[in-house]
C-alpha positions as CSV (number, residue, x, y, z in Angstrom):
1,X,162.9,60.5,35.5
2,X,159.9,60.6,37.8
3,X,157.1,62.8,36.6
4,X,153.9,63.8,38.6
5,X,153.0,61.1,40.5
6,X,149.2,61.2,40.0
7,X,150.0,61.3,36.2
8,X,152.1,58.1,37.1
9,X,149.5,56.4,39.2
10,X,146.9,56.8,37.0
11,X,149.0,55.2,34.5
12,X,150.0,52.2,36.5
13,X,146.5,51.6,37.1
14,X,145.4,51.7,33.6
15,X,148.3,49.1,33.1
16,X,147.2,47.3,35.3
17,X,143.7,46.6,33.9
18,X,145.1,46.1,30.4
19,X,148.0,44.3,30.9
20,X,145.9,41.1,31.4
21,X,144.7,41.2,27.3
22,X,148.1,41.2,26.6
23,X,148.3,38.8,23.9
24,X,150.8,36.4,22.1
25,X,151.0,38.9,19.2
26,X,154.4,39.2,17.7
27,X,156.1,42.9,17.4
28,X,156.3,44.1,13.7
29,X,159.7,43.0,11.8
30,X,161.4,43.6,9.1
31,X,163.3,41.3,6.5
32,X,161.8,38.7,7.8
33,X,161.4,35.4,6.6
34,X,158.2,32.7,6.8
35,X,160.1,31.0,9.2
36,X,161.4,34.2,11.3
37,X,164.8,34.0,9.8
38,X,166.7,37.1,9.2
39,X,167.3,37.4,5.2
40,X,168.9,41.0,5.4
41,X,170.0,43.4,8.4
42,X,167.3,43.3,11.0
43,X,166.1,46.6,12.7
44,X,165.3,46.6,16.5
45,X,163.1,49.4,17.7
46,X,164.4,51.0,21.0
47,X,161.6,52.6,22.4
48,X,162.4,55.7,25.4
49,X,160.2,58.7,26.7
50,X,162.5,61.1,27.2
51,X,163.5,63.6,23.8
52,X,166.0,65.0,26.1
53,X,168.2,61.6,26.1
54,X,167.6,60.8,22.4
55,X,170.9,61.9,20.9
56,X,172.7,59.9,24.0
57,X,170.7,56.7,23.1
58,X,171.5,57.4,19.0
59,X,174.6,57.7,20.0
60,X,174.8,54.1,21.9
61,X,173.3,52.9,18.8
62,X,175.2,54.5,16.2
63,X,178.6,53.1,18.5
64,X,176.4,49.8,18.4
65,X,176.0,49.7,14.8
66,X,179.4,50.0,14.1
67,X,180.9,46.9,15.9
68,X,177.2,44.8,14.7
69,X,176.6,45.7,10.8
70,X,173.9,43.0,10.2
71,X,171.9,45.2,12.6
72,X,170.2,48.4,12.9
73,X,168.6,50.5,15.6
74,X,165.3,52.2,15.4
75,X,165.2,54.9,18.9
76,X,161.6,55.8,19.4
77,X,160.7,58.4,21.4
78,X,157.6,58.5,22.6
79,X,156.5,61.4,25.6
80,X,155.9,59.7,29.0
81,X,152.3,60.6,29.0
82,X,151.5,58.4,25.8
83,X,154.5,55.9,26.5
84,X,152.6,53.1,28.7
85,X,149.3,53.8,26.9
86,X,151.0,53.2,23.7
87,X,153.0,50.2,24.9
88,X,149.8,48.5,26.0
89,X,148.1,49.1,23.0
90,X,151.2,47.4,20.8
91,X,151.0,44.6,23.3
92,X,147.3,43.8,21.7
93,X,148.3,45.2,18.4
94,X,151.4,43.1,17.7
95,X,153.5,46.3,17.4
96,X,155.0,46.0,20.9
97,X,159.3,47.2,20.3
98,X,162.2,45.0,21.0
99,X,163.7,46.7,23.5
100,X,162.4,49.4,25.8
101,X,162.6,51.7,29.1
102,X,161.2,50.4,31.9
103,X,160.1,51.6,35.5
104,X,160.2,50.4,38.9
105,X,156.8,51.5,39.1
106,X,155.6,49.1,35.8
107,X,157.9,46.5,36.1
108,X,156.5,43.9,38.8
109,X,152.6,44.1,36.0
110,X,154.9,43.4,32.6
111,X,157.1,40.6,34.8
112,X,154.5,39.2,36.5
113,X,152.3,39.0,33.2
114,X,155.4,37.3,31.2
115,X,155.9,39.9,28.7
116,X,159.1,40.6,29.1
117,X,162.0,38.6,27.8
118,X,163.7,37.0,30.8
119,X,167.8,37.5,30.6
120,X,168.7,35.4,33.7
121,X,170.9,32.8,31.7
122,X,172.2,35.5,29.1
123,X,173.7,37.4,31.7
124,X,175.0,34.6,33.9
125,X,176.8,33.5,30.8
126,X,178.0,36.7,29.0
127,X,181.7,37.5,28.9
128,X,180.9,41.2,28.0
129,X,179.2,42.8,30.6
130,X,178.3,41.8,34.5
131,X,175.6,42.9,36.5
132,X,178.4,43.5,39.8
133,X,179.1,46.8,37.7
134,X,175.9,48.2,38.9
135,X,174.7,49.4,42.5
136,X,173.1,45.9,43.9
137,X,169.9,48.0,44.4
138,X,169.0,48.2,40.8
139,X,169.9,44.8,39.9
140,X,167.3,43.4,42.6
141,X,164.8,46.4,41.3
142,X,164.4,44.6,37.9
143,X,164.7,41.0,39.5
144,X,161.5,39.3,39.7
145,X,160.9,36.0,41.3
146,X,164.8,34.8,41.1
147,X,165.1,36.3,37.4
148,X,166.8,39.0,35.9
149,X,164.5,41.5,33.6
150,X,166.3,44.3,33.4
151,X,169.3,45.7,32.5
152,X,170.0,48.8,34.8
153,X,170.5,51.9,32.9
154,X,170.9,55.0,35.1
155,X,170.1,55.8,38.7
156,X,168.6,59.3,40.1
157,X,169.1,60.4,43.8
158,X,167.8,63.5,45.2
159,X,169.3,66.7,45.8
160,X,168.2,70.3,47.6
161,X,168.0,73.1,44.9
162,X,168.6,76.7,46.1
163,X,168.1,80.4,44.8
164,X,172.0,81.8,44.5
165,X,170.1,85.1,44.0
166,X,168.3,85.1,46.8
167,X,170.4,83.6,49.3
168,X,172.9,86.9,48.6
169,X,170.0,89.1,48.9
170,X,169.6,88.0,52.4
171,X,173.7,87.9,52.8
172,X,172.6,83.6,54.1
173,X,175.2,81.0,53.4
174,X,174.8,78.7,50.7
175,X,173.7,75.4,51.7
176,X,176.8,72.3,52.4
177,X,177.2,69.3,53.8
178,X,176.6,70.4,56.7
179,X,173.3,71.3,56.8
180,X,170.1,69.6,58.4
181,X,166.8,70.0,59.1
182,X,166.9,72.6,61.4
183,X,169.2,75.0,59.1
184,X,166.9,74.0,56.6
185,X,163.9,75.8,58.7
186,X,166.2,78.4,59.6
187,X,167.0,79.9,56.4
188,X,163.6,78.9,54.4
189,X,162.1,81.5,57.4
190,X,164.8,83.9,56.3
191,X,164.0,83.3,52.5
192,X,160.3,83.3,52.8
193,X,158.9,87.1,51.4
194,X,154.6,86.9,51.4
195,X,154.8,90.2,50.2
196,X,156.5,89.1,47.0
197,X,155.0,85.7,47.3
198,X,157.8,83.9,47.5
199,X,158.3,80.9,49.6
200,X,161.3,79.9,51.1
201,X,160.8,76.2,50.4
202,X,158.6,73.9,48.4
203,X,157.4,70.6,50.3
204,X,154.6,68.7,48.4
205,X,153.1,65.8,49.2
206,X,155.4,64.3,47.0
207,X,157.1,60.4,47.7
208,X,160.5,60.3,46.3
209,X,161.1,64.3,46.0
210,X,159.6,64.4,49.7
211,X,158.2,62.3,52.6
212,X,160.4,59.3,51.2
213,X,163.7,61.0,52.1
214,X,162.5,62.7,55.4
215,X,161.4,59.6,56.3
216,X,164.6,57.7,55.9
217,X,166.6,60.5,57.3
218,X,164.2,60.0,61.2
219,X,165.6,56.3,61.2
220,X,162.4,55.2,59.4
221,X,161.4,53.3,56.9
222,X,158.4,52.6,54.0
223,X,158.6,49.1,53.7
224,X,160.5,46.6,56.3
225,X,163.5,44.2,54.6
226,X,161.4,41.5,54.2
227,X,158.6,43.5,52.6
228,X,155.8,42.1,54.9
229,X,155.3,45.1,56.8
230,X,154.8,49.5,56.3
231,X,156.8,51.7,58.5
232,X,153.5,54.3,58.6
233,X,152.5,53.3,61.8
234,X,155.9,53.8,63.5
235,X,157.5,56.6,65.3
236,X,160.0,57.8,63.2
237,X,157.7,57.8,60.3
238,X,155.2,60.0,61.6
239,X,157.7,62.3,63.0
240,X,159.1,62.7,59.3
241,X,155.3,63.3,58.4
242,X,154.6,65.7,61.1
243,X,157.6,68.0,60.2
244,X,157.0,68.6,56.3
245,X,153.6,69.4,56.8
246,X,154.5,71.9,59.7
247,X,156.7,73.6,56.6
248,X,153.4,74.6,55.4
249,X,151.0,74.5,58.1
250,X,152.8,75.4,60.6
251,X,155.6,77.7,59.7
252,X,154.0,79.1,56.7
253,X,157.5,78.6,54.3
254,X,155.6,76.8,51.4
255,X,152.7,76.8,49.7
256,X,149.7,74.9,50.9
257,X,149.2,71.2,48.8
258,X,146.1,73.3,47.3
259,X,148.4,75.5,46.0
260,X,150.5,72.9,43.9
261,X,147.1,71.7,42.3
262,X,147.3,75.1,40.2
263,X,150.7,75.8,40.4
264,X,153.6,72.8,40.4
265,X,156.3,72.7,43.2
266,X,158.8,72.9,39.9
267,X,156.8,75.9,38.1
268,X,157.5,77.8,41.8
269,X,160.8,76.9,41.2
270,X,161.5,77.8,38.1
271,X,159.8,81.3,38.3
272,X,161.6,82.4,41.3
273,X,158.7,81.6,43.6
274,X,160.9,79.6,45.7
275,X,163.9,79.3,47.2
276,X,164.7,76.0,47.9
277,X,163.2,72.7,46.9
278,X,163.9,69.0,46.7
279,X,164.7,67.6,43.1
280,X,165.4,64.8,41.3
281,X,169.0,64.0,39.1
282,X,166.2,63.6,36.2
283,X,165.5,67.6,36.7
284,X,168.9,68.5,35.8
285,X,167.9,68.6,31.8
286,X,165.0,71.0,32.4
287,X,166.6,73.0,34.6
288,X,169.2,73.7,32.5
289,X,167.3,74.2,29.8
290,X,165.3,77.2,32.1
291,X,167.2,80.8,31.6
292,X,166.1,81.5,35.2
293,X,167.9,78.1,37.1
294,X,170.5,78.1,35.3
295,X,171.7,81.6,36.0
296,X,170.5,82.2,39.4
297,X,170.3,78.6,41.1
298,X,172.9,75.3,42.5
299,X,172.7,72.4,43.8
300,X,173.7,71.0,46.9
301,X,173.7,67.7,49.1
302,X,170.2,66.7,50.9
303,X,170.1,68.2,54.6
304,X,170.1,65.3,56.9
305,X,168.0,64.6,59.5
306,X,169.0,61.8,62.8
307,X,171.3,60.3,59.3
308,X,171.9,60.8,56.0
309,X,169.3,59.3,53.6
310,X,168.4,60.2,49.9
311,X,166.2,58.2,47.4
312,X,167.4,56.4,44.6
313,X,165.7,54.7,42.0
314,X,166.7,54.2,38.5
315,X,165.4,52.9,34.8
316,X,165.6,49.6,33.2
317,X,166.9,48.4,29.4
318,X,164.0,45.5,29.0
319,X,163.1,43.2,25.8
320,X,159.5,42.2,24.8
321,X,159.2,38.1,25.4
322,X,157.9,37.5,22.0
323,X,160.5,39.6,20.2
324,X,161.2,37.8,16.4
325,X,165.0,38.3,17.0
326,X,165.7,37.7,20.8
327,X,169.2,36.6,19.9
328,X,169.8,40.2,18.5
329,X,168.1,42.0,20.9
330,X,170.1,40.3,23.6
331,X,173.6,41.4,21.6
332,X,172.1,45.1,22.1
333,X,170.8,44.7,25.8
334,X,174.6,43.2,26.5
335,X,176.1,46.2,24.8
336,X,174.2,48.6,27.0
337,X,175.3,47.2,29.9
338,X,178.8,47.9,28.9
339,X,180.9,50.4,30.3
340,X,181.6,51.7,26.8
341,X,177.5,52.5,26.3
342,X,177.2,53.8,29.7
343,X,180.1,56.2,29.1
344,X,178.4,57.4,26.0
345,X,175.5,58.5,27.5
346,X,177.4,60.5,30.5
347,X,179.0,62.3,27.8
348,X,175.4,63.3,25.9
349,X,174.3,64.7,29.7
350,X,171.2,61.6,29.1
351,X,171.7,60.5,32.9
352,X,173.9,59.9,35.6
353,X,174.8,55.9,34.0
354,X,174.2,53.5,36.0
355,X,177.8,51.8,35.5
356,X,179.6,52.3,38.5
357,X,182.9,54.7,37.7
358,X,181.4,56.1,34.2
359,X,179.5,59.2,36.4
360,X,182.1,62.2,35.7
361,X,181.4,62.9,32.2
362,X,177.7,62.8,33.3
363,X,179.0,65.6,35.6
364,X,181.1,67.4,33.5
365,X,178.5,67.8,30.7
366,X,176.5,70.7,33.2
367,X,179.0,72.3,34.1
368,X,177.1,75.4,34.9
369,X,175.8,73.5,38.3
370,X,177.4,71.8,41.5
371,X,176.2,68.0,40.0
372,X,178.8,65.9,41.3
373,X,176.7,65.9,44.7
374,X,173.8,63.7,43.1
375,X,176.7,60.6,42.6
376,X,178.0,61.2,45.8
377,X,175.1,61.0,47.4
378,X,174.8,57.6,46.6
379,X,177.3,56.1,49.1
380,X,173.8,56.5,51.9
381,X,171.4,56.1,49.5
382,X,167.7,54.1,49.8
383,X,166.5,52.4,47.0
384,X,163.0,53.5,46.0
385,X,160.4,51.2,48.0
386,X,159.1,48.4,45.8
387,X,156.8,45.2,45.9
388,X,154.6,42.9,43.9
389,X,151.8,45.5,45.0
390,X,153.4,48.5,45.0
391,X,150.3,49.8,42.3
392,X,147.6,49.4,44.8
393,X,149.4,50.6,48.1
394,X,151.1,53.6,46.5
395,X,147.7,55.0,45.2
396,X,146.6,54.6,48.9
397,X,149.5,56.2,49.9
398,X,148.9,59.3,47.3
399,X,145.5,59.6,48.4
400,X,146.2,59.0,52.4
401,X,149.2,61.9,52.7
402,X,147.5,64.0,50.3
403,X,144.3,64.2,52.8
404,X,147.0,64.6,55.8
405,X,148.7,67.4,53.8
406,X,144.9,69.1,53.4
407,X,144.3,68.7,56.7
408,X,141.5,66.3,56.2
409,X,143.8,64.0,58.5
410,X,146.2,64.7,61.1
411,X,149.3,62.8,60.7
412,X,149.0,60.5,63.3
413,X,145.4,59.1,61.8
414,X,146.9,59.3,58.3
415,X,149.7,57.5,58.9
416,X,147.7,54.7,61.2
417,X,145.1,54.1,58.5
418,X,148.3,53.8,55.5
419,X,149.7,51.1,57.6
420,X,147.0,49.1,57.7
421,X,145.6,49.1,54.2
422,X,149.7,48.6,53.1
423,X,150.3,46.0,55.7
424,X,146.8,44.0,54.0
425,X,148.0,44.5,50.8
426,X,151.8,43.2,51.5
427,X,150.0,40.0,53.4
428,X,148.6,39.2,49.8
429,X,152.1,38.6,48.4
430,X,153.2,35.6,47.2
């Protein structure tokens, strides 16, 4: 799901300038009448980014289809690099689709701006689908002001990846459950090779593939419950901090953040670089898809640190708010939120669905790999850190850590300085 986060924070900014000339401008429609009247089957354009979940999606609307014949589905894919660019441009075009993706990290600039259609009564009142089938979590991730947004598609947690190869080259025991941070150190030492420039583990100034779950795992925490406060400046945190960037630094076991500007934490990966690293449910397409992973790598729970702590975060089904056939689009939006569309896209291998009990086909479709840890892990999992300026503090944060993990900062000025500038921004919140 998540993709490089300065690709992703560049984008959010760019949203964030253009998402105030959003205008009233209708999306495009077809069989339509002068007064907006369906005179034929309407088609819905269901816009995603990901080419790797299209057949699951087709699938939900072919199944779709079937039980609603008076309406078709249109699944757009568009790559996540063009996908907000293009969404804001359709917004002042008046080509914006019916129903679309949406992520934690956009959804506070389309809510707050109006654009999207709000669902709160629809869902209260629907006798098909209810939103106590998905974690709570998500729910309140795509609730904005008291009103429900979103419909919760899937959910990601994050998992440690490992070298099968080259743990049995060095006779080390795969990683378990019971590992934590310091088995972690202990066998990345083992693992790391200079001559052969391999690395025993990759740890990139990277939020929810990193810091986020380190954090979490000291008894820390990004923002506090109520959202007025950072956790930067406090103990736990900076410990967290302190001990990823020794991995580097310190300890020598991964490359240097300079490193990852040429070469990505997932290319080291992926070429046999590395031997362990921190990934993302939304990896498991790729790296099946890589003849190297999926013959010589596994998966395995998150070490643990003073608890057990792994990120979640997870996508959105949302509906423009000037859609020409919102009763329609509502009839699909229910559907996905069914337990029959969730199952159908564990069973393409799109993502771990977000309908609680529907996760074992989503499982079962990668066989090849030790996936039923990603679910599991959600029993202690965090929900990713969000608020109505989440934008402007996480670029601060990107820039902050990335100067502490260049040793342009120590961690204890770092972290200080992120605090402040977060705790400033949070006081603005309404």
């Amino acid at each position: 799901m998540k993709k490089n986060l300065k690709k992703l924070v560049a984008l959010a900014l760019s949203l964030t300038a253009g998402i105030t000339a959003f205008t009233g401008c209708s999306t495009k429609g077809t069989n339509t009448s002068s007064q907006g009247k369906s005179s034929g089957p309407v088609t819905l354009t269901y816009a995603i980014w990901d080419k790797n979940q299209e057949p699951g999606m087709r699938a939900i609307a072919d199944a779709f289809e079937a039980k609603n014949t008076d309406i078709k589905i249109k699944v757009e894919v568009t790559p996540w690099e063009q996908y907000w660019t293009k969404l804001e441009a359709g917004a002042t075009g008046g080509s914006v689709p019916d129903i679309f993706w949406m992520h934690s990290n956009n959804f506070v600039k389309y809510a707050s701006a109006k654009q999207l259609l709000d669902l709160t009564d629809k869902v209260k009142n629907s006798k098909d689908m209810s939103m106590d089938n998905f974690p709570k979590g998500l729910v309140d991730l795509y609730t904005f002001d008291g009103k429900t947004y979103g419909i919760p598609k899937d959910y990601d947690t994050i998992a440690l990846w490992y070298n099968k190869k080259m743990f049995d080259e060095k006779k080390i025991t795969y990683p378990d459950a019971t590992w934590d941070w310091n088995k972690l150190l202990e066998a990345a030492q083992k693992l790391n090779d200079p001559a052969k420039g391999v690395y025993g583990f990759v740890a990139p100034a990277d939020a929810q593939q990193g810091y986020y779950n380190f954090i979490h795992q000291n008894g820390g925490y990004i923002l506090s419950q109520d959202k007025k406060k950072s956790g930067y400046d406090q103990p736990e945190a900076k410990e967290a901090i302190q001990w990823l960037v020794d991995l580097s630094q310190k300890y020598k076991v991964s490359p240097t953040q300079d490193k990852f500007a040429d070469t990505s934490f997932t290319q080291y990966f992926e070429s046999g670089k590395a031997a362990m690293g921190l990934f993302g449910s939304w990896m498991v397409s790729e790296f099946k898809a890589n003849d190297y992973v999926r013959e010589n790598c596994n998966v395995a729970v998150i070490p643990q640190g003073k608890q057990r702590a792994t990120i979640y975060n997870g996508l959105a089904n949302v509906a423009y708010a000037k859609t020409k056939y919102p009763e329609q689009v509502w009839k699909f939006l229910e559907f996905l939120g069914t337990k029959e569309a969730n199952q159908i896209q564990a069973e393409k291998g799109a993502a771990i669905p977000a309908f609680k009990g529907t996760e074992q086909a989503w499982v079962d479709f990668s066989k090849e790999f030790n996936l039923k840890v990603y679910p599991e892990m959600l029993d202690y999992a965090v929900i990713m850190a969000n608020s109505k300026t989440r934008n402007k503090w996480q670029e601060i944060e990107t820039d902050i850590l990335k100067k502490v993990w260049m040793k342009e900062l120590t961690v204890e000025e770092g972290a200080n300085q992120l605090a402040k500038q977060i705790d400033e921004l949070l006081a603005t919140e309404k």
